[in-house]
C-alpha positions as CSV (number, residue, x, y, z in Angstrom):
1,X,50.2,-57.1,32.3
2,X,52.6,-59.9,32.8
3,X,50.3,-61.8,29.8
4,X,50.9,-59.3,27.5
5,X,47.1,-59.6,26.8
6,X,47.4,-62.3,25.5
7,X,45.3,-65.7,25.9
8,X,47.4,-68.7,26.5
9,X,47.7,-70.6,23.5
10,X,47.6,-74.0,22.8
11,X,49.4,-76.1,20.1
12,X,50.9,-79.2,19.2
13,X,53.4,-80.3,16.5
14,X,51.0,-82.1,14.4
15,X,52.8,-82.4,10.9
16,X,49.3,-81.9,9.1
17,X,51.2,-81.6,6.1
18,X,53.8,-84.7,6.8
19,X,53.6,-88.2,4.7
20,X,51.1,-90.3,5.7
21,X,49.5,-88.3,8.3
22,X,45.4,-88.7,8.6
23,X,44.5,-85.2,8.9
24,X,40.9,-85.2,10.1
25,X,41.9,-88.0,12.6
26,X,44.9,-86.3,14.3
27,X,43.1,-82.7,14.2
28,X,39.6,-84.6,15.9
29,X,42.6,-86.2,18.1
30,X,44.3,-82.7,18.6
31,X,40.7,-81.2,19.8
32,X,40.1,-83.6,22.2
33,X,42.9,-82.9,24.0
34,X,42.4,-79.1,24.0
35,X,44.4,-78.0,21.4
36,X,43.0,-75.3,18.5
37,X,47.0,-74.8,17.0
38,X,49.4,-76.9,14.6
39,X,52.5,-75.7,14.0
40,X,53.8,-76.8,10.7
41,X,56.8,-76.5,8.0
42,X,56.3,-73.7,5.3
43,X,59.6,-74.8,4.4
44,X,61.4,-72.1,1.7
45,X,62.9,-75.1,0.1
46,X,59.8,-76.3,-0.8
47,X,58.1,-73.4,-1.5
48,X,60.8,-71.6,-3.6
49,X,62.7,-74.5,-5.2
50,X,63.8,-72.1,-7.9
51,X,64.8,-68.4,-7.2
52,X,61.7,-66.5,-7.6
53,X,59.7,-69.6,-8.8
54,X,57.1,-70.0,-5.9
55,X,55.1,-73.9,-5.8
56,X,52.3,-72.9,-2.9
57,X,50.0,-76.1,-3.5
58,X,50.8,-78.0,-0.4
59,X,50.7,-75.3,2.2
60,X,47.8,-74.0,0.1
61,X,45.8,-77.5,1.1
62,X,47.2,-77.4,4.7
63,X,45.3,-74.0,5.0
64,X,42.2,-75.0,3.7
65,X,42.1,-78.3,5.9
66,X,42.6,-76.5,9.1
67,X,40.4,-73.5,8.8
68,X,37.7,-75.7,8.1
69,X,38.9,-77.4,11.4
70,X,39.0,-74.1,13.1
71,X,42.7,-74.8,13.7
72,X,45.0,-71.8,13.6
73,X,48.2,-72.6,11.9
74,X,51.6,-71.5,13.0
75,X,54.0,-71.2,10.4
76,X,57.6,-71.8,10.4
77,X,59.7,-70.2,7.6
78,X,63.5,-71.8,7.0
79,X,65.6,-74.3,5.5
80,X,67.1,-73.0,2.6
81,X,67.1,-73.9,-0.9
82,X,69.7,-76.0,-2.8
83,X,70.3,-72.5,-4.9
84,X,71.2,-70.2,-1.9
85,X,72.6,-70.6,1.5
86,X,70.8,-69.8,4.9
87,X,73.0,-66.7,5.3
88,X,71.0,-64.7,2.1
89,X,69.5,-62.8,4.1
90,X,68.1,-60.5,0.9
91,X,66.8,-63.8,-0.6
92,X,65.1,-64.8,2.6
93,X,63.4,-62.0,3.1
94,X,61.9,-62.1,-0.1
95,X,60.7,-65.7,0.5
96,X,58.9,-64.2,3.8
97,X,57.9,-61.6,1.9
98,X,56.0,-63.3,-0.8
99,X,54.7,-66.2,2.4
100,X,52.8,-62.7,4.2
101,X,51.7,-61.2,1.4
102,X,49.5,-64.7,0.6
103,X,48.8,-66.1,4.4
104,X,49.4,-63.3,6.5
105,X,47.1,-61.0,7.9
106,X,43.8,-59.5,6.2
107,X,44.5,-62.7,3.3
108,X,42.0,-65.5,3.5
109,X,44.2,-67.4,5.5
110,X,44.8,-64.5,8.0
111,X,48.0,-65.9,10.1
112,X,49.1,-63.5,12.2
113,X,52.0,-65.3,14.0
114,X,54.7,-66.7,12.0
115,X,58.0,-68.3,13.4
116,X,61.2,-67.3,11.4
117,X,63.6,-70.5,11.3
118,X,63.4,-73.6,13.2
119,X,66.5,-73.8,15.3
120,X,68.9,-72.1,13.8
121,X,71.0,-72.9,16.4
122,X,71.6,-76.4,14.8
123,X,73.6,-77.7,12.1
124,X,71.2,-79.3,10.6
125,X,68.8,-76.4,10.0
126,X,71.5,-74.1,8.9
127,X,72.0,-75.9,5.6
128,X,74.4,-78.5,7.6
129,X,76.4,-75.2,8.5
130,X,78.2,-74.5,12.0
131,X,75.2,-72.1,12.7
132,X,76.0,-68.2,12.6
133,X,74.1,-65.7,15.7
134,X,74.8,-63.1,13.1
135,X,73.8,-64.5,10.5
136,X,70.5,-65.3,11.5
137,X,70.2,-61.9,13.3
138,X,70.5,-60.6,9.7
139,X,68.3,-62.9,8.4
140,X,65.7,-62.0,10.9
141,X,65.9,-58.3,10.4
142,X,65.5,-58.5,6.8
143,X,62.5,-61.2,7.0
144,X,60.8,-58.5,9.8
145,X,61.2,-55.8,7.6
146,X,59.8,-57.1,4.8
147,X,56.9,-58.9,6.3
148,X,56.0,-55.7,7.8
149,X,56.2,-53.9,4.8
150,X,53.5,-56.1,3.4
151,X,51.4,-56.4,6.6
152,X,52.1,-54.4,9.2
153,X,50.4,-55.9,11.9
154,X,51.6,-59.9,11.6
155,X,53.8,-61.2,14.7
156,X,57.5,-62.7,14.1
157,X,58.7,-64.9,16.8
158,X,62.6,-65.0,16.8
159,X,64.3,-68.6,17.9
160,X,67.0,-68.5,21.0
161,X,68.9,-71.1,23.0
162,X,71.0,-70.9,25.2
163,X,73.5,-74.4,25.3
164,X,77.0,-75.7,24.8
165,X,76.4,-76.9,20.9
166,X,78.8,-74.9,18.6
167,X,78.5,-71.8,16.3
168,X,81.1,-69.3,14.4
169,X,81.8,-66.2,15.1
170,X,80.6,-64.0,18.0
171,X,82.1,-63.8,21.3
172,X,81.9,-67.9,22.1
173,X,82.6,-70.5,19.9
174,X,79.5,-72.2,21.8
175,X,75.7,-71.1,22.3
176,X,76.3,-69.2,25.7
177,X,76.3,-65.9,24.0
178,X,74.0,-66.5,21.1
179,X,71.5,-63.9,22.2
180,X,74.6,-61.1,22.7
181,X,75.8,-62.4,19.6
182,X,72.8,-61.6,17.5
183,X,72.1,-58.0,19.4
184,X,76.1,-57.0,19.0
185,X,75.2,-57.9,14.9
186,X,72.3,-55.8,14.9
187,X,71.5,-53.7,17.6
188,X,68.4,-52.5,16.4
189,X,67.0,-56.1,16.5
190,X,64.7,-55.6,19.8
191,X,62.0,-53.5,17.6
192,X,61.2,-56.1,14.9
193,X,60.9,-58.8,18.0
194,X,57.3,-59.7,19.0
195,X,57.9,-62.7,20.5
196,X,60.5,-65.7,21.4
197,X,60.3,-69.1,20.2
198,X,62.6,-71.4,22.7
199,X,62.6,-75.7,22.8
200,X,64.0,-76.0,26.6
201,X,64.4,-79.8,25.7
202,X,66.1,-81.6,28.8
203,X,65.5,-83.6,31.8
204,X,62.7,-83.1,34.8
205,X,61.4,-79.0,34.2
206,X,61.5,-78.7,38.2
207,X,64.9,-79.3,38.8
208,X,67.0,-75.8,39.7
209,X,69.6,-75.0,37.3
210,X,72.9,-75.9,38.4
211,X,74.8,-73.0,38.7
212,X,72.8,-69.2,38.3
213,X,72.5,-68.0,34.5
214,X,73.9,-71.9,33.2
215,X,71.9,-74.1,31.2
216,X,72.6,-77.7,33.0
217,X,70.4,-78.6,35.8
218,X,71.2,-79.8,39.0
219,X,71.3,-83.8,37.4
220,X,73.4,-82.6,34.8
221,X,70.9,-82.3,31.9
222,X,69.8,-79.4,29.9
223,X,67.7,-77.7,32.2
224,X,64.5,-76.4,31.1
225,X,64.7,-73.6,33.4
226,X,67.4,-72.2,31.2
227,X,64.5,-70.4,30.1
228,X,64.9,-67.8,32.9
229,X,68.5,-67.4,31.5
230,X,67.3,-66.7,27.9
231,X,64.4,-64.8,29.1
232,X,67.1,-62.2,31.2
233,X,69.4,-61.7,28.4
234,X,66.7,-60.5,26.4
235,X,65.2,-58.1,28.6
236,X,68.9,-57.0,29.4
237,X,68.5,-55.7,25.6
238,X,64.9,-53.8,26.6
239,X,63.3,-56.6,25.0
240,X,60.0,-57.7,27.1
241,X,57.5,-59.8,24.9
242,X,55.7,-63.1,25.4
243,X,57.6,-66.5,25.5
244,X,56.9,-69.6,23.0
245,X,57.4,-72.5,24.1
246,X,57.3,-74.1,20.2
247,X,58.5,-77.8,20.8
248,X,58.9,-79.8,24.2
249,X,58.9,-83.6,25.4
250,X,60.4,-86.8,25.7
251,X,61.2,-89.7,24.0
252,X,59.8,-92.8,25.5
253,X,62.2,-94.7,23.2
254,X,64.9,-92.2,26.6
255,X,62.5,-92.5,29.3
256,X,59.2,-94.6,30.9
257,X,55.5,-93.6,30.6
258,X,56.0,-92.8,34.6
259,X,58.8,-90.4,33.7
260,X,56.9,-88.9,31.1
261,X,54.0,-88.1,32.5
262,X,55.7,-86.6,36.0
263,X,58.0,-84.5,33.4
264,X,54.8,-82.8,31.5
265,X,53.1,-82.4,35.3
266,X,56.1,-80.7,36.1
267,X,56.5,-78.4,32.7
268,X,52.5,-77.5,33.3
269,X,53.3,-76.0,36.7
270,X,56.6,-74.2,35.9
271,X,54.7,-72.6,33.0
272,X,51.9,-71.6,35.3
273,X,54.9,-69.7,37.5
274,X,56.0,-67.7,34.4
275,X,53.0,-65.7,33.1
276,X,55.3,-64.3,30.3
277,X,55.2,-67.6,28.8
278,X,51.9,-68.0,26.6
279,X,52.3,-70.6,24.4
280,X,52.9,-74.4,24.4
281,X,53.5,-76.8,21.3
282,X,54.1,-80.4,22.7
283,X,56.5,-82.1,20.3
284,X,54.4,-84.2,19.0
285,X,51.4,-85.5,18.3
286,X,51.9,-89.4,17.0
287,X,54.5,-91.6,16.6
288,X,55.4,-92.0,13.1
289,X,57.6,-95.3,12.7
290,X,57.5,-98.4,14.7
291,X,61.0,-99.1,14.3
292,X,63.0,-96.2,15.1
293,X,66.5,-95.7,14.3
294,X,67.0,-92.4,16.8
295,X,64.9,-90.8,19.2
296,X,62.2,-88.5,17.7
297,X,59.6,-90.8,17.0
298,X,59.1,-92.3,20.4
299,X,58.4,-87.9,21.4
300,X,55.4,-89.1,20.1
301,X,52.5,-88.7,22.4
302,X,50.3,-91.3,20.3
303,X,51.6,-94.8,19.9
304,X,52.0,-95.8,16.5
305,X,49.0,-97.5,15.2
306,X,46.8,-98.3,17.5
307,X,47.6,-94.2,18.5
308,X,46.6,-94.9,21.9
309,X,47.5,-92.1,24.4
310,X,50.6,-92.0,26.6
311,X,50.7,-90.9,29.9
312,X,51.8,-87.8,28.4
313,X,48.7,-87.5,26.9
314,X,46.2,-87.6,30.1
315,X,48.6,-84.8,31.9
316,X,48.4,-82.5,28.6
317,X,44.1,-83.0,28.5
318,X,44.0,-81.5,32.3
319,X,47.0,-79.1,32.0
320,X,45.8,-77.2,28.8
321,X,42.3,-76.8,30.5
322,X,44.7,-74.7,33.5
323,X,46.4,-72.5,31.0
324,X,44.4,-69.4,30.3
């Protein structure tokens, strides 16, 4: 079906594991708006700060805190170590080896969806990098292989955009042809893909793209509905599995309570018109500083400490009850 089987599910980026964070409130705050997923940093740097030399204990915690919850955890594995580079792909793939073989399934912790790198389509997550298609296409195959060596069943979301920042190689000094770029690299890529993990950060999700297959929309933003765009080019590869939506939102340090609230009413109903997309991960759940120097903490949907809602908040609690 146009599900994939697959119940819709329901997430937020909670940063269980992140400094200073009150775990039992934000997961009692994160079911009460409908929410039963965190996705959260397994970061390699952390976990593998010398080659082969594996420190668990944090994660290990995480785990044990959220199954108690009856929170599933999504796990996202990237950000290289100071003793390697991003593009080791041998070295990566051992790292998501040895991450499976003690969370994945039929382990205790039993994750069976695991997201490999967080935008790797940014400098900054590429070990501050020009970010490399091919690279990561390696990366990815390596990582899948070995995963599935260990547990054959666990899921691997691959990340995709589809926008004017820059990258080497491939056939575009820009992000128009990342998901070419990555196929051309390794064309075998589409079998060891079970899902796609997009951010389609920009302005209102209703408004049209500009122009057919572009990734502005018709006010000049990124357009969230460059989803359809990403979305094509992978099924021009034979490549039809369910969509992620991993992080969305707005800064209200960039736009009014009004504005946020009409943007997630708007995201809830063009999700609804694509069936293929089955998840959503609000970025996120609190803010985190009260004196911001750049946007991200104001993407939080719970005001720093008092954490009452934002408008945000009171679309997401009806919305996620919609999405089935």
């Amino acid at each position: 079906s146009e599900t994939f089987g697959l119940p819709f599910v329901k997430g937020m980026n909670a940063s269980l594991k992140g400094e200073g964070s009150n775990g039992t409130e934000d997961i009692a705050k994160m079911r009460s708006l409908g929410v039963s997923w965190t996705r959260e940093d397994l970061a390699w740097s952390e976990a593998e700060p010398q080659k082969g030399v594996y420190n668990w204990s944090n994660f290990d915690h995480l785990i044990a805190e959220t199954k108690a919850a009856g929170i599933t955890v999504l796990p996202i594995l990237g950000y290289a170590p100071s003793w390697t580079s991003p593009t080791n792909a041998a070295a990566y793939a051992e790292f998501v080896a040895a991450a499976v073989a003690r969370y994945g399934p039929g382990t205790s912790a039993n994750l069976q969806w695991w997201e490999l790198w967080n935008e790797p389509y940014f400098s900054y997550a590429w070990g501050n990098h020009t970010p490399e298609p091919e690279a990561y296409a390696r990366d990815y195959l390596a990582a899948a292989e070995a995963a599935k060596s260990v547990a054959p069943t666990v899921k691997l979301l691959i990340a995709a955009d589809y926008q004017e920042s820059a990258q080497t190689g491939g056939t575009s000094p820009h992000e128009f042809n990342w998901v070419g770029d990555m196929f051309t690299a390794v064309p075998t890529l589409g079998k060891w893909i079970d899902g796609v993990s997009v951010h389609p950060y920009g302005g209102d999700p209703s408004l049209p793209l500009k122009e057919a297959g572009g990734y502005l929309d018709t006010s000049g933003q990124w357009g969230f509905q460059r989803i359809n765009t990403i979305h094509e080019k992978f099924l021009a590869h034979g490549v039809n599995v369910p969509f992620w939506i991993t992080e969305e939102g707005w800064s209200t340090w960039e736009v009014s309570e009004a504005t946020l609230a009409h943007n997630y009413t708007d995201l809830l109903t063009q999700i609804k018109a694509r069936p293929w997309v089955r998840a959503l991960f609000p970025f996120g759940l609190r803010e985190d500083d009260p004196h911001p120097t750049n946007n991200q903490p104001g993407f939080g949907l719970l005001k720093y400490g008092t954490l009452a809602p934002k408008s945000g908040w009171t679309v997401l609690e009806a919305g996620f009850k919609t999405l089935v």
